[in-house]
C-alpha positions in Angstrom: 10.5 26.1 -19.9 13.5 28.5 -19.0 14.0 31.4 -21.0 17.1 31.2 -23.2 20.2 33.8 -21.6 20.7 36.8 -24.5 24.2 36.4 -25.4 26.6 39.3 -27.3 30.1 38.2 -29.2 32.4 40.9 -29.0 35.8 40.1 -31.0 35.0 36.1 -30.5 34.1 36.2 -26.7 30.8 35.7 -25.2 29.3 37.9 -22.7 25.5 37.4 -21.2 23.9 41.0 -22.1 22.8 40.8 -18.6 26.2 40.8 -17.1 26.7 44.4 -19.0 26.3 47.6 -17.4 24.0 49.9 -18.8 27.2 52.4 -19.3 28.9 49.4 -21.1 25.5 48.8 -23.2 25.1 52.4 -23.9 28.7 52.4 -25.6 28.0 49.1 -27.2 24.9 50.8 -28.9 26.9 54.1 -29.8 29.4 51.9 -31.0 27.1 49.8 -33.2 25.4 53.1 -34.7 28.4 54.4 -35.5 29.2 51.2 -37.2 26.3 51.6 -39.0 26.7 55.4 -40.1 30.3 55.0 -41.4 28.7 52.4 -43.3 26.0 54.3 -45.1 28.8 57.6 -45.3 31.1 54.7 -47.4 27.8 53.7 -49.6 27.0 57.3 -50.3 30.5 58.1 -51.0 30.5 55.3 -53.7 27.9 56.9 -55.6 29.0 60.6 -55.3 32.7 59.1 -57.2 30.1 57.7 -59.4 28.2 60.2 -60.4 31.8 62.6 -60.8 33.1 59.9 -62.5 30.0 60.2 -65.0 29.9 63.7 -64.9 33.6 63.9 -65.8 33.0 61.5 -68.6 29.9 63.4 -70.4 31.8 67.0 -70.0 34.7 65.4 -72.2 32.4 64.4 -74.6 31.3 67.8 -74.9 34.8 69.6 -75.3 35.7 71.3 -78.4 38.7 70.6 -80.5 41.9 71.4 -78.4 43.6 74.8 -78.8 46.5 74.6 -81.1 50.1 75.7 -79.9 50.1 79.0 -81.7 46.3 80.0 -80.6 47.5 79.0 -76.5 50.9 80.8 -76.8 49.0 84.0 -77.9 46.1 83.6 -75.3 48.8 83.7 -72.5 46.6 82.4 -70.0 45.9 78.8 -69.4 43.1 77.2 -67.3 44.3 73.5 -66.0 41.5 71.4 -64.5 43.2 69.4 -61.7 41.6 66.2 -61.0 42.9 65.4 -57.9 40.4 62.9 -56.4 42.5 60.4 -56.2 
């Protein structure tokens, strides 16, 4: 029995993995863990807008009544919170 030829696809074209040099194979694996990295990075970055989302939410559950016209005219100084995430 004759031991099946190990085949990669790379965009839609064949190539027998033992027609690769080991440079070329080295890049292929660097490629694929990067690949795999960004991948994870997007997953994590998911639940990081999550959790600000949620945090975001909570705290405005929390705020007090707003500050009326008169009572921010005589403060003189307003704090803005920018959410500029998006």
């Amino acid at each position: 029995m004759s031991e099946q030829p190990q085949i990669i696809s790379i965009d839609n074209t064949p190539y027998l993995i033992d027609d690769l040099s080991d440079l070329c194979k080295e890049q292929l694996n660097l490629a694929q863990a990067g690949s795999q990295a960004l991948g994870q990075k997007q997953a994590e970055a998911k639940l990081l807008q999550m959790g600000l989302d949620v945090a975001l939410s909570e705290a405005k559950k929390l705020l007090p009544e707003p500050y009326q016209a008169e009572a921010a005219e005589e403060a003189d100084e307003d704090v803005e919170v920018v959410d500029n995430r998006h």
